[in-house]
N, C-alpha and C positions, 0 to 999 in steps of 0.2 A: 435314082436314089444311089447315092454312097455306097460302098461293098468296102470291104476290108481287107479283099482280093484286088489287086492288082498286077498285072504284067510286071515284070520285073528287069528291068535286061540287065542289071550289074549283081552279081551275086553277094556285094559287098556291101547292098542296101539292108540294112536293120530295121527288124518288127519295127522298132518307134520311129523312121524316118520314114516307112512308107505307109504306115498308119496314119500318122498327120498328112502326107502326100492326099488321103481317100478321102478322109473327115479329120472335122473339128468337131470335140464333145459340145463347145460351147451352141452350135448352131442348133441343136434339138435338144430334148428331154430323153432322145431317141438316138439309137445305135442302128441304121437299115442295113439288110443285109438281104439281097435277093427279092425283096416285096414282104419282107419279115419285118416286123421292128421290133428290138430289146428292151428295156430299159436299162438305160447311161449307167447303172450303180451296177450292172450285172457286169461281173471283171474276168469269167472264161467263158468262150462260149468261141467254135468257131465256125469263123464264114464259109458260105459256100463258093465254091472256086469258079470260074467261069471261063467257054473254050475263047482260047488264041493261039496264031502264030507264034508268039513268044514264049517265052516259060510263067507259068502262070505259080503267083506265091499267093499263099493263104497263111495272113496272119492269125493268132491264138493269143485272146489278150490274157494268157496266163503264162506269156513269153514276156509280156513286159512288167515290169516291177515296179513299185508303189509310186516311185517319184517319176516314173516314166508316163504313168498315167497321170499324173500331178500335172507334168508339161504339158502331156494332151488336152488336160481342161482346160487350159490356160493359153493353147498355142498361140487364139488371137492376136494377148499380149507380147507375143516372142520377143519374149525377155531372158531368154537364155544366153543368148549373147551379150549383154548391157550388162557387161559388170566394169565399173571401173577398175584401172591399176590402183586406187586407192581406195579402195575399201576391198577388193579382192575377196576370196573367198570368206563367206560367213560362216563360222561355226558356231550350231546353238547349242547354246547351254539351256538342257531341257524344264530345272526347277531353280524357280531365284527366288531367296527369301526377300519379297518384300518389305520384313520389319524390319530387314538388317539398314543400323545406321547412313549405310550410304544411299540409301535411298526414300530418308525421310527428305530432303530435304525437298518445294513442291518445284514444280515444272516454270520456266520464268512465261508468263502471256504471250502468246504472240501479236504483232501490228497486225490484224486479220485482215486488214485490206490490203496488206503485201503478200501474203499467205494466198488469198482465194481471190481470183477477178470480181466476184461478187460476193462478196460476204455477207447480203441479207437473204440468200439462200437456205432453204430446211437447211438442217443440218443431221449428218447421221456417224455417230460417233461409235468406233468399235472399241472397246475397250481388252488388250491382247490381241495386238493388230497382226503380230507374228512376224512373217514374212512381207505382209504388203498386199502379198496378190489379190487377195481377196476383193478389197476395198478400190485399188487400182482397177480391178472389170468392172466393179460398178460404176465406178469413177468414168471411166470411162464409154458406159453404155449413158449416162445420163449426165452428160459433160453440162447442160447448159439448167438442170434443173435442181440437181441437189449439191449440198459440198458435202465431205466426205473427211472426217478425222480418224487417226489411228493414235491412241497410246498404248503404249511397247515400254515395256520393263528393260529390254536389253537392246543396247543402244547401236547395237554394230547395225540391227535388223534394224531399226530406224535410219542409220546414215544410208545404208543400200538402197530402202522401199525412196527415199527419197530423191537419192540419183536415178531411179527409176521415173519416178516422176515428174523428174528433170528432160529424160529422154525420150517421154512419152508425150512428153506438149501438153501435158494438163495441167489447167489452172483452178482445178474444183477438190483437191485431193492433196491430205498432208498427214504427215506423222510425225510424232513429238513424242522423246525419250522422258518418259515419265511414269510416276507410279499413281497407277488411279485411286488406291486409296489416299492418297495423299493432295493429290491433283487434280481430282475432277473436278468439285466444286471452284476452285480459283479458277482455269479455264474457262470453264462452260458457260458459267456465270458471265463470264465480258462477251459471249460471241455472241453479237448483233442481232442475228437471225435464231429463228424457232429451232428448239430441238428434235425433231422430229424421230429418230429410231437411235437406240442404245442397243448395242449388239454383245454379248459375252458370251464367246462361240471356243469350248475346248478349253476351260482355265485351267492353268495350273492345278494337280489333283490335292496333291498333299497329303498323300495317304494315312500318314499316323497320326492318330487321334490327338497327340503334340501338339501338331504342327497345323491341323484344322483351323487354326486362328489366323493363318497366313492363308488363306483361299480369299479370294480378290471380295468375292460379295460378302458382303456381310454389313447391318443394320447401317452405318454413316452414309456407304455407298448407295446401299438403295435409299436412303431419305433423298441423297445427293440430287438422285437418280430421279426420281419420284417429282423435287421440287423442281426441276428447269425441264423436264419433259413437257412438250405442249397438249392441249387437251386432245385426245385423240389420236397420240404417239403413242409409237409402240416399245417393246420393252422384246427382246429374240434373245435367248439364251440355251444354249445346247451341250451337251457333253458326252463321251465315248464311257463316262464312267457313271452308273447308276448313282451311286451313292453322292458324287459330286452333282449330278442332274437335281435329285431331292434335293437336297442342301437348297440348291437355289429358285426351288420351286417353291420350296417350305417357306422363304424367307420372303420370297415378291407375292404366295398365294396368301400373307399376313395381310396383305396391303388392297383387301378385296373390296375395301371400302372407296379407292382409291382409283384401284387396277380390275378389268376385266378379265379373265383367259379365254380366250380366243380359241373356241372349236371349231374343226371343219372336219370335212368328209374327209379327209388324211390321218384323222388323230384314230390312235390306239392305247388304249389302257392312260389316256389322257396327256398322251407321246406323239407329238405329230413327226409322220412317219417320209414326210420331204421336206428339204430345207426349203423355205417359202421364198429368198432370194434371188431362187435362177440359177444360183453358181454354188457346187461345193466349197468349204476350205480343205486346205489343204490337210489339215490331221480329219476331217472327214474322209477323204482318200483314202488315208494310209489305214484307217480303224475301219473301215467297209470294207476294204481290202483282205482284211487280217481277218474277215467274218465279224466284226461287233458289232453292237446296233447303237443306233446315235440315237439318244434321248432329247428332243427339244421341247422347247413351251414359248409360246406366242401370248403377249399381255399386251393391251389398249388402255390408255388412261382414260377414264371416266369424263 
């Protein structure tokens, strides 16, 4: 089993380079340390050391910082290096009005059978794709069985996740600069294949009550949502913020005649308490990290 202690012999080796050297988060649910195991969300805790010849380092993952941990969920894809000179570094811009004018207008379709090798594949569509990563591990853990969409408000993070895509040989995985209330229906509607999971993981919050009318869900979207789902898709939405989490519980638990929600032995106070995909996102990191708790809901159409 994995230790988080390692021999060292350059003193120049950093917590996060000989972390990844030990483990990858992606391989277990589990962090082992000595015939111990953690669970993956716990972010201090340190290993025990063990004797050698050499100088023996024990890392403290409360030496590495949020996006450090971010890589190590992700090392698989080591995509830390794949940046092109042409898109170069991304800077996010954290809140975008999507009512503002430049972004009514909708997404153009894409030729799906240039897009995906097989475009009568489920289909599993995140809506606030972000970064990519996300959908890129899954993409890539189930390369021959599902395809995988992102739509992304801000378009740098779309040209990036897609030279990533470019770099990584997947042909089941794509992102398209567009705004989902505007867009989903015209997309969704032409792709060949079943809709199988709608995902809205961390949306934009929009805290003043203002500005509440700019939160991604709201009644068009979940009809959108609702009508090209296939019988027995599911519907994953989660959020760092209570209030945003309600919101969108309130508005899919309208639709009960429609939608099931989906209990298991993980749910608390009606909160399922692990992300049921395998892999966190990345603002799930950063908000576990920071101590908050991440509110989700799981829904099955009827």
């Amino acid at each position: 089993m994995a230790s988080l202690c390692q021999t060292c012999a350059s003193s120049s080796t950093t917590p996060l380079l000989l972390a990844k050297r030990v483990f990858s988060f992606n391989s277990s649910p589990y962090i082992f340390t000595s015939g111990h195991k953690i669970s993956r969300h716990c972010s201090s805790f340190r290993a025990s050391t063990f004797a050698s010849a050499s100088t023996s380092v024990c890392v403290d993952l409360k030496d590495l910082r949020s996006n450090e941990l971010v890589e190590l969920e992700y090392a698989e894809l080591n995509l830390n290096h794949k940046i092109s000179e042409e898109v170069g570094h991304v800077r996010i811009r954290q809140h975008v009005n999507p009512l503002s004018s430049s972004f009514s207008k909708p997404a153009a379709v894409p030729v799906w059978d240039e897009v995906y090798k097989d475009p009568s594949l489920p289909l599993m569509v995140d809506i606030g794709s972000g970064s990519g990563r996300f959908l890129l591990w899954l993409a890539n853990k189930n390369a021959e069985s599902s395809n995988y969409l992102g739509l992304e408000i801000r378009q740098k993070l779309v040209k990036r996740a897609n030279f990533w895509v470019n770099e990584l040989g997947l042909s089941n995985v794509h992102f398209i600069f567009a705004n989902a209330m505007v867009s989903f229906e015209q997309l969704i509607s032409s792709y060949p294949g079943p809709l199988e999971i709608v995902s809205i993981l961390c949306p934009d919050p929009h805290f003043k009550k203002r500005h509440q009318k700019r939160r991604v869900v709201q009644k068009p979207l979940v009809n959108s949502i609702l009508q090209n789902l296939k019988p027995g898709g599911k519907i994953f939405v989660q959020s760092d913020v209570l209030d945003v989490a309600q919101d969108m519980r309130d508005q899919f638990d309208e639709e009960s005649s429609v939608l099931q929600h989906m209990e298991t032995v993980d749910t608390e106070d009606g909160w399922l308490m692990e992300n049921p995909m395998g892999i966190r996102t990345e603002r799930e990191i950063h908000a576990e990290f920071e101590g908050a708790r991440i509110y989700r809901r799981l829904y099955q159409k009827r």
